[in-house]
C-alpha positions in Angstrom: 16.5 -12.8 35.6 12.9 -13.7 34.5 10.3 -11.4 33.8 7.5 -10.4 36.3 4.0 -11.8 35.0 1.6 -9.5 34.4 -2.0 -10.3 34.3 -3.7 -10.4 30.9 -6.1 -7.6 29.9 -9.7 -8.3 30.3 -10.3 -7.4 26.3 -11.9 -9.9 23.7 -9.1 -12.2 21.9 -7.3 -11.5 19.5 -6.5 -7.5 19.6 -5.8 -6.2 16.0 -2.9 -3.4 15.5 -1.3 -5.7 12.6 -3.1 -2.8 9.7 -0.1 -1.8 7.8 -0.3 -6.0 6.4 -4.0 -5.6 6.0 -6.5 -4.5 7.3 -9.1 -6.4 9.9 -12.0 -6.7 10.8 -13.8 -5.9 7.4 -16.9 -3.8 7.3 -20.1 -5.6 7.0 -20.4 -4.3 3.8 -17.1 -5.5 2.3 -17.9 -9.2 3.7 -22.2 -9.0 2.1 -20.4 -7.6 -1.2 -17.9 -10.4 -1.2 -20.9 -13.0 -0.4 -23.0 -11.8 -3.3 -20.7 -11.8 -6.0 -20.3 -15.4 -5.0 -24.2 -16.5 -4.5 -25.8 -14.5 -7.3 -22.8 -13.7 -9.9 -20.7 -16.9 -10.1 -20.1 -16.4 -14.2 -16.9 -14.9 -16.0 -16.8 -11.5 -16.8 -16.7 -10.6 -20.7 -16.6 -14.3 -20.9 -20.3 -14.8 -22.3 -24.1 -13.0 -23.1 -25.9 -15.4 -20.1 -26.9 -13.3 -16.8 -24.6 -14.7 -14.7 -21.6 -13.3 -17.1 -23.6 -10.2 -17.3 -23.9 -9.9 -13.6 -20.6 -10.3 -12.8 -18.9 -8.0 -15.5 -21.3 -5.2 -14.0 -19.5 -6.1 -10.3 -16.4 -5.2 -12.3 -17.5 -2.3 -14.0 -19.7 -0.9 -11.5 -15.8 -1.0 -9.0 -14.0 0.6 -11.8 -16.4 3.8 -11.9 -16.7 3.7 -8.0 -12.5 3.6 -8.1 -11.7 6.2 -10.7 -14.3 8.2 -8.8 -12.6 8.1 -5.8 -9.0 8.7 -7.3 -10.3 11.0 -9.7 -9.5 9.1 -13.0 -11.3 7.2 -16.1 -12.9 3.9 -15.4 -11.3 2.2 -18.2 -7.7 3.7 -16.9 -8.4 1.4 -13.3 -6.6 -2.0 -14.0 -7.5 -4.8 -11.0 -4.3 -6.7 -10.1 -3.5 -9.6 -7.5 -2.5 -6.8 -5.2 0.0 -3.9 -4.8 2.9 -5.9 -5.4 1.6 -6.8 -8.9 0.8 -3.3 -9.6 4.0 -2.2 -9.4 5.3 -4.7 -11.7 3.6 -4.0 -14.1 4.1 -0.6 -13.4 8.0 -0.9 -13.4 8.4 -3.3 -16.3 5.8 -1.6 -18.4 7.6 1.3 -18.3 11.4 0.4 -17.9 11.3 -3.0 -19.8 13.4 -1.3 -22.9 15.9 0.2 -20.3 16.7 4.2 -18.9 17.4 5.2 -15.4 15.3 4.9 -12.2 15.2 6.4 -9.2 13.7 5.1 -5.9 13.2 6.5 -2.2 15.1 5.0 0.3 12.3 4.0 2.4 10.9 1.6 -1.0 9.0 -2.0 0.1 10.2 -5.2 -2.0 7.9 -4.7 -4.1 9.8 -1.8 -5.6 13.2 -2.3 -4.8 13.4 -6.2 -6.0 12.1 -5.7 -9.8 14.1 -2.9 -10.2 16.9 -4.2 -9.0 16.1 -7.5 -11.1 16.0 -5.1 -14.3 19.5 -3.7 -13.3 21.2 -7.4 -12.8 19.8 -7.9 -16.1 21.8 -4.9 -17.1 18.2 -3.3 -19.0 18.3 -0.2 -16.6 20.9 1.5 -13.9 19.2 3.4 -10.8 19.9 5.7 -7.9 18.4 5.7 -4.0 17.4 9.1 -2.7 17.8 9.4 0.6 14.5 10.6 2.6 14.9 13.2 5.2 12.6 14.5 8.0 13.1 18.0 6.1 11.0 17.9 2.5 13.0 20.1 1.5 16.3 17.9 1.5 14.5 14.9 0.2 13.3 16.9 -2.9 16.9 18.1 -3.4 18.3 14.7 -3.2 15.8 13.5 -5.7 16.8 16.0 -7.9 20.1 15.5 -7.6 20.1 12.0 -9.2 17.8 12.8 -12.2 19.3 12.3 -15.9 18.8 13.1 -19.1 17.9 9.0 -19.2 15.7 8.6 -16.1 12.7 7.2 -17.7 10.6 6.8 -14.1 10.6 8.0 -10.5 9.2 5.5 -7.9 8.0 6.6 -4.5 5.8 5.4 -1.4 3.1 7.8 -0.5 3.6 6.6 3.0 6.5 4.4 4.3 5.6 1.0 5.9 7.9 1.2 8.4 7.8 4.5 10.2 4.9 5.6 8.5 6.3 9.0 7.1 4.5 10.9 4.7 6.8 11.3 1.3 6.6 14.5 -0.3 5.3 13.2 -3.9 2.9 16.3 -4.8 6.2 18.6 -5.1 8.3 15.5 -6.5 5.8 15.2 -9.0 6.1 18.3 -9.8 9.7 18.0 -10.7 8.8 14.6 -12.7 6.7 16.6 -14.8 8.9 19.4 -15.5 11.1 17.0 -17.2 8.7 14.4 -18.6 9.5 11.3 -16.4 7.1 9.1 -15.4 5.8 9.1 -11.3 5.0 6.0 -10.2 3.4 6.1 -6.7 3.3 3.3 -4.3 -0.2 3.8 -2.3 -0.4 0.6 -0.3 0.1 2.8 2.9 -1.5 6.2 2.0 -4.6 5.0 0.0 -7.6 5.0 2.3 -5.9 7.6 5.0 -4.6 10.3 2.7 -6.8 12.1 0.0 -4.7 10.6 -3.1 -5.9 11.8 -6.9 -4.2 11.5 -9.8 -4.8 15.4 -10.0 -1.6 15.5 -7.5 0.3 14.8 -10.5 1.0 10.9 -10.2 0.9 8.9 -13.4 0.6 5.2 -11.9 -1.0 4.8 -9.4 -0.2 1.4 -7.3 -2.3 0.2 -4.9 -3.5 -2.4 -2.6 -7.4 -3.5 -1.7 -6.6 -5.3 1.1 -5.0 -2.7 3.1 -6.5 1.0 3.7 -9.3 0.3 1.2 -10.3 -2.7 3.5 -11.2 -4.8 0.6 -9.7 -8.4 0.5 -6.5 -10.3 0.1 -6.7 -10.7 -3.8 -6.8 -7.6 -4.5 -5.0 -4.9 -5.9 -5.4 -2.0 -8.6 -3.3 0.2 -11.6 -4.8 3.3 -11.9 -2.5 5.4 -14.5 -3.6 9.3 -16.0 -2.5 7.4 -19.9 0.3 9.2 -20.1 2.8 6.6 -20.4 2.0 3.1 -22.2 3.1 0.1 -20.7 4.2 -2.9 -22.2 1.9 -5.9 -20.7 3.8 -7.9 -18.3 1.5 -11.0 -19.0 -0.8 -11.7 -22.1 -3.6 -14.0 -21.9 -7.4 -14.3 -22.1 -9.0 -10.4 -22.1 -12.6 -11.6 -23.7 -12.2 -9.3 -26.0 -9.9 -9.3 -30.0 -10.4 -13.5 -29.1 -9.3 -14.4 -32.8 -5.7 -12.0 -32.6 -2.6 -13.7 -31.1 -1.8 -9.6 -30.6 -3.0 -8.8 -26.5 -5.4 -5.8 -27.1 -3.5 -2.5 -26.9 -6.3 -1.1 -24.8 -6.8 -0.6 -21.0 -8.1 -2.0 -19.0 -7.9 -5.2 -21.4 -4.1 -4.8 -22.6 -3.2 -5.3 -18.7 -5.9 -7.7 -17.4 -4.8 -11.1 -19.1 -6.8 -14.0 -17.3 -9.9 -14.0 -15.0 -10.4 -11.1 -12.8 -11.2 -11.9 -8.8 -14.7 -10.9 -9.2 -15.9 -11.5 -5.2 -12.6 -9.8 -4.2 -13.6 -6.9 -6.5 -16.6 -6.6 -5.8 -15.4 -6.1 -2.0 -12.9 -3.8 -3.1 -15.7 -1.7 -4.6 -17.7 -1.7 -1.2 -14.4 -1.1 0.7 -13.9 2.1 -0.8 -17.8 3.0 -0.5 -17.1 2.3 2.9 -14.3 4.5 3.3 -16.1 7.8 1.2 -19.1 6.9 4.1 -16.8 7.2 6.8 -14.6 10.4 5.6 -11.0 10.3 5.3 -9.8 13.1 7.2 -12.3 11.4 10.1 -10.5 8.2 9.3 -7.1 10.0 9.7 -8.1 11.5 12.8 -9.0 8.6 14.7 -6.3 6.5 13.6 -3.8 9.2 14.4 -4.9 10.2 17.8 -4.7 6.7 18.6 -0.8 6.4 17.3 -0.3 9.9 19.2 -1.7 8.2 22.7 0.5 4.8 21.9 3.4 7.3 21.6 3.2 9.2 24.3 3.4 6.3 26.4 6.1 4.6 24.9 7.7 7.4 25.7 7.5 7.4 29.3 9.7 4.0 29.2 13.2 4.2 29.7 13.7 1.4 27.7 11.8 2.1 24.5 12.9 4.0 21.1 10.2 5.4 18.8 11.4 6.2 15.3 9.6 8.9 14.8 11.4 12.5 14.2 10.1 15.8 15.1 10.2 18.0 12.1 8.3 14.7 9.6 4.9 14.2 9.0 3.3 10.7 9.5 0.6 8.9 8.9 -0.7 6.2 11.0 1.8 4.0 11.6 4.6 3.7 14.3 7.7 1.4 15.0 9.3 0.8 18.0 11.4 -0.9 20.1 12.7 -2.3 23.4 16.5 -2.0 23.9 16.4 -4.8 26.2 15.1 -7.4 23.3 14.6 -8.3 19.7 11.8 -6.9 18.5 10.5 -10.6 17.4 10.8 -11.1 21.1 8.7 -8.5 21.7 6.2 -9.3 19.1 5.9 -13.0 20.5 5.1 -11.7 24.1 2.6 -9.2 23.0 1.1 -11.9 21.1 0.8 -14.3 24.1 -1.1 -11.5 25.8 -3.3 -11.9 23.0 -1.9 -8.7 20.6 -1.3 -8.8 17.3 1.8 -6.8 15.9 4.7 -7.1 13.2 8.1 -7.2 14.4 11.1 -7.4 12.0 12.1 -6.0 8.5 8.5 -5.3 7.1 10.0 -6.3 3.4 11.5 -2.9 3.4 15.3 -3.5 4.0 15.7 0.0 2.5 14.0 1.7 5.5 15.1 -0.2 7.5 19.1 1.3 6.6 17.0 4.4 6.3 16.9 4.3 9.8 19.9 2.0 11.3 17.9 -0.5 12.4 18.2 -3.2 9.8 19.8 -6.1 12.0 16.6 -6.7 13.5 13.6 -4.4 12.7 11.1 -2.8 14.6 7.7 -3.7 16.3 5.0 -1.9 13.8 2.1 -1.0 15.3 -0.7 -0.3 13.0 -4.5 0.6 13.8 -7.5 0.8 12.0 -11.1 2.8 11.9 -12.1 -0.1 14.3 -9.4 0.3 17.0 -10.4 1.7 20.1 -8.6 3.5 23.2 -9.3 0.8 25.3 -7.3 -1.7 23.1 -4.6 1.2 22.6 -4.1 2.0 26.5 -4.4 -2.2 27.2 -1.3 -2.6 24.2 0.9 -0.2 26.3 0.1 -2.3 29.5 1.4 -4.9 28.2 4.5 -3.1 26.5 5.3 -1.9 29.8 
């Protein structure tokens, strides 16, 4: 039987909840910062003494301090990458490249689970899954379960993509550190909503600027405490040691072969400004009461499942379905109405057998500092 029409909401076109992917609209700041880099600082940094190499290495330096600032480390310990996914490779090989044992949460993105499971085809490492619980508790225990005397590095999401549930990784790395293995934290979710410091006892940092940090696509950033070296994944052009066919041993350098993205940095650098202007916990807030209203009326529809559980935390994130359709057929209808949302896997198969939904996925929906109520209560008359 087909579908009653419902009339489309009188809101501006396109509506935005697609934030967990990245992050849109940018602050005017981010998009000047971006703009200048390009006008007034169009040299390569460390690439020569003229002004316009001058001005552009300071772009890069100046987001380095502004970066370890933020997530309380050195300036020289911030490595900019392509984005999160590149992060973690170099995180991953750096550190697991001559082989040991890995563990990984079961709510991991690609971007963790593919090159470590690349390095264990290649038979250089073994690993284990811990399986994430709504109790903390449990999730530590099953993490400690599966460490070795071998387990070389311990890789977890700050915030799953999916479901948007908090992971416990100040008491995990805890653990890590009573045993001297390496915590390397995924922060593409969590950076940008949660307070996140290398003080919480992570080692390697991972993160996007595209996403929470509302820089741009292009961007991405290592930040590590030093306390494991990692073995470049690339070697190239640094500026720097130009007559050695050795890659400097020193960060930034020893991981930043090639050009950096100077206009991508420099709107990363803003893009964090923008955040420590706004407040975090304000940012939280907002985002969250927004989730908390979409939730609340999904859950007045028969026909809908949240995957949320009572006793876990979350941040601002929240997948759903309709049992009466796929979720990409919810997603395409929503997008007619002139919504924007992710329906399917997310690149997180793991969470998605986390949660027993891994035939088809979920709807994400995912808002920002920008979202409104009005857009929030117009989204749920069109799910309903």
């Amino acid at each position: 039987m087909p579908r009653p029409s419902h009339p489309k909401p009188h809101l501006p076109m396109p509506v935005y909840f697609d934030n967990a992917a990245t992050t849109f609209p940018k602050p005017k700041s981010v998009r000047s910062a971006a703009a200048k880099a390009v006008s007034e600082a169009g040299g390569n940094p460390g690439r020569g003494s003229h002004i316009l190499a001058k001005r552009a290495g300071d772009i890069v330096y100046h987001a380095r301090e502004t970066a370890a600032g933020f997530f309380g480390a050195e300036p020289e310990h911030v490595v900019f990458t392509l984005n999160c996914t590149h992060a973690l490779n170099l995180a991953i090989w750096g550190i697991l490249r001559n082989g040991g044992h890995a563990v990984i949460s079961s709510l991991e993105h690609n971007s963790v689970y593919r090159p470590i499971a690349a390095l264990a085809r290649s038979r250089i490492i073994t690993y284990n899954i811990a399986q994430v619980s709504s109790d903390n508790a449990q999730t530590l225990a099953n993490f400690r379960r599966l460490l070795r005397p071998d387990t070389r590095a311990v890789i977890c999401s700050l915030v799953s993509n999916v479901t948007g549930q908090i992971l416990p990784v100040r008491e995990l790395a805890a653990i890590c550190a009573e045993r001297g293995i390496a915590l390397i934290a995924d922060g593409a979710q969590g950076c940008g909503i949660l307070p996140v410091r290398l003080s919480d006892g992570i080692n390697i940092l991972c993160t996007a600027g595209h996403k929470g940090l509302y820089g741009l696509m292009g961007s991405g950033m290592l930040i590590t405490d030093g306390t494991y070296p990692l073995i470049p994944l690339m070697q190239g052009g640094t500026g720097s040691f130009s007559m050695s066919a050795k890659q400097p041993h020193f960060l930034p350098d020893a991981l930043e072969a090639g050009t950096v993205a100077v206009p991508a940095i420099a709107a990363l650098d803003a893009g964090i400004r923008f955040i420590a202007q706004q407040g975090i916990s304000k940012i939280y807030s907002h985002e969250s009461m927004l989730c908390e209203r979409l939730i609340q009326g999904l859950r007045r529809m028969p026909d809908i499942i949240v995957y949320r559980e009572a006793d876990a935390e979350y941040a601002p994130v929240v997948s759903f379905c309709r049992t009466d359709e796929t979720p990409a057929d919810t997603a395409e209808r929503l997008a007619a109405q002139g919504f924007c949302v992710r329906a399917g896997l997310h690149c997180a198969p793991l969470a998605h057998n986390t949660l027993g939904t891994s035939e088809n996925g979920t709807v994400r929906f995912a808002p920002s500092v920008f979202s409104t109520i009005e857009e929030t209560d117009a989204f749920l008359r069109a799910v309903r």
